[in-house]
Residue, then its C-alpha position, 0 to 999 in steps of 0.5 A: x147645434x145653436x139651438x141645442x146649445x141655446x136649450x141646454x144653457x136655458x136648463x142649466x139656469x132653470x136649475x141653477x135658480x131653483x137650486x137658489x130658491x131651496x137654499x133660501x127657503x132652508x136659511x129661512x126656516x132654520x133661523x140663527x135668532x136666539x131663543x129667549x126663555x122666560x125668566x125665572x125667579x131666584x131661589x127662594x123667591x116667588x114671581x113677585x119677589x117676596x122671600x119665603x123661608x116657611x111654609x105659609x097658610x092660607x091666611x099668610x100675607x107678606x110682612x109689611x108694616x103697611x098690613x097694620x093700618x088696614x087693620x079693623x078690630x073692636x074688642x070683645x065686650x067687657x074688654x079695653x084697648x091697650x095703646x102704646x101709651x098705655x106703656x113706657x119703655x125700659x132697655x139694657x142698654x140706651x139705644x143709638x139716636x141714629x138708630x131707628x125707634x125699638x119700639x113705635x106705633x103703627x095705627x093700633x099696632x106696636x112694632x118692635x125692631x128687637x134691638x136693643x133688649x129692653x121691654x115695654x112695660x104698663x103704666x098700670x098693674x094688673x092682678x086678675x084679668x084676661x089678656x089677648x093679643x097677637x103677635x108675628x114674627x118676620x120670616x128669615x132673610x134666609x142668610x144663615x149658615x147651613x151649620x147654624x142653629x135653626x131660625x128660632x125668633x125670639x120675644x115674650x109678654x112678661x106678667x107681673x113685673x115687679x120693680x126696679x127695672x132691668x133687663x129681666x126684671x122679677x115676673x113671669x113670662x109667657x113665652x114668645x120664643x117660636x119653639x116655646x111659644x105660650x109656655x110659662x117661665x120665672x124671671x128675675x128671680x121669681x120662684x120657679x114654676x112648674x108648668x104643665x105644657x102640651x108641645x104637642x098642641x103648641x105644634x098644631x097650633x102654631x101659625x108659621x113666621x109671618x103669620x099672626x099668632x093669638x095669645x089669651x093669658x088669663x091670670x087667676x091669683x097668682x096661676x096662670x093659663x095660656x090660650x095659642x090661636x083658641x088651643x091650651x097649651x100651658x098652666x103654671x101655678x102660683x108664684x110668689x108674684x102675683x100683681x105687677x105691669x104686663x111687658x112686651x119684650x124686644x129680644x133682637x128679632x123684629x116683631x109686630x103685636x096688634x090688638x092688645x085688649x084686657x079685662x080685669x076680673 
């Protein structure tokens, strides 16, 4: 009897420990640590944080002011840099002192913060010439209303501007607004014109917010005819102006132009 009791309280442990050991080896597998899943970033964001509220091209780069110093250009032969002190600046109303510049330079480029309105306007007066540049406007800080109008950046190269100046002074405009861009306007009082524009064009032609967009104006007595990024896209015909400064204009939204080069014919 000793000994049966002796084996059956030896089998009774031996199940008892392997009972243990299945136990543990199940808390060990079935773990009660969280599972930490990557980190994805915001809506409208991309992994490095730069907002995108358009669709970029493949040339797209972020929009920093830092781009512009990096900047290496050479005009064409037969044209001449224009600088920011080939221009002096006008505004409807006086800037704030606190405020910072509406207009400044940055290596060769001109940047414009678009507030308050005015212009820059040549120290010199032009009548037939060729004027390229290119401009971009900020991409949007994606804050506006779902009810609100479609993001639409706003400035314009102003040609022929005729004194005194004001907010719009008499000239003509090519058109910097990003659904008119390249078309051709009258200011101030200049007689209307009528131009043959391609919206058609203008919309294949047209690089996204952020992007640099190339104008080519070219002034012939008095006509004008506009270039997008080498694509035609306006022609007006003589106004009753047809000599003056050439203007940027600042209209509330940021703006960076860069390599402003003209040819006088």
């Amino acid at each position: 009897m000793t000994t049966n009791r002796m084996l059956l309280r030896f089998e009774n442990v031996t199940y008892m420990l392997l009972s243990c050991s299945v136990a543990v080896g199940l808390m060990g597998c079935s773990s009660s640590a969280p599972v930490v899943e990557a980190q994805k970033p915001p809506p409208n964001e991309t992994a490095k944080g730069q907002l995108q509220t358009s669709e970029p091209s493949a040339g797209w780069s972020p929009w920093r002011k830092e781009d512009l110093t990096a900047d290496e250009f050479s005009p064409e032969e037969g044209f001449r840099e224009l600088s920011f002190s080939d221009f002096e600046s006008f505004f409807a109303k006086p800037p704030k002192t606190e405020a910072e510049p509406t207009w400044s330079a940055v290596s060769k480029a001109i940047v414009c913060t678009g507030k308050p309105k005015g212009y820059l306007y040549s120290k010199e007066k032009f009548k037939d010439f060729t004027l390229r540049l290119e401009l971009r406007f900020a991409p949007s800080a994606g804050s506006e209303a779902k009810d609100s109008k479609p993001f639409d950046p706003n400035s314009g190269v102003m040609i022929y501007i005729t004194e005194p100046h004001k907010q719009w002074p008499k000239s003509l405009e090519v058109q910097g607004r990003f659904s008119e861009l390249a078309t051709i306007k009258a200011n101030g009082g200049a007689t209307k014109v009528e131009p043959t524009d391609d919206a058609t064009v203008r919309e294949s032609a047209r690089k996204p917010f952020g992007e640099w967009n190339g104008l080519e104006i070219v002034s012939k007595s008095g006509s004008l005819t506009v270039l997008l990024n080498g694509q035609k896209i306006c022609e007006s015909q003589p106004s009753d102006v047809s000599e003056g400064s050439i203007g940027l204009q600042a209209e509330d939204f940021a703006v960076h132009f860069r390599r402003l080069r003209i040819r006088v014919e």
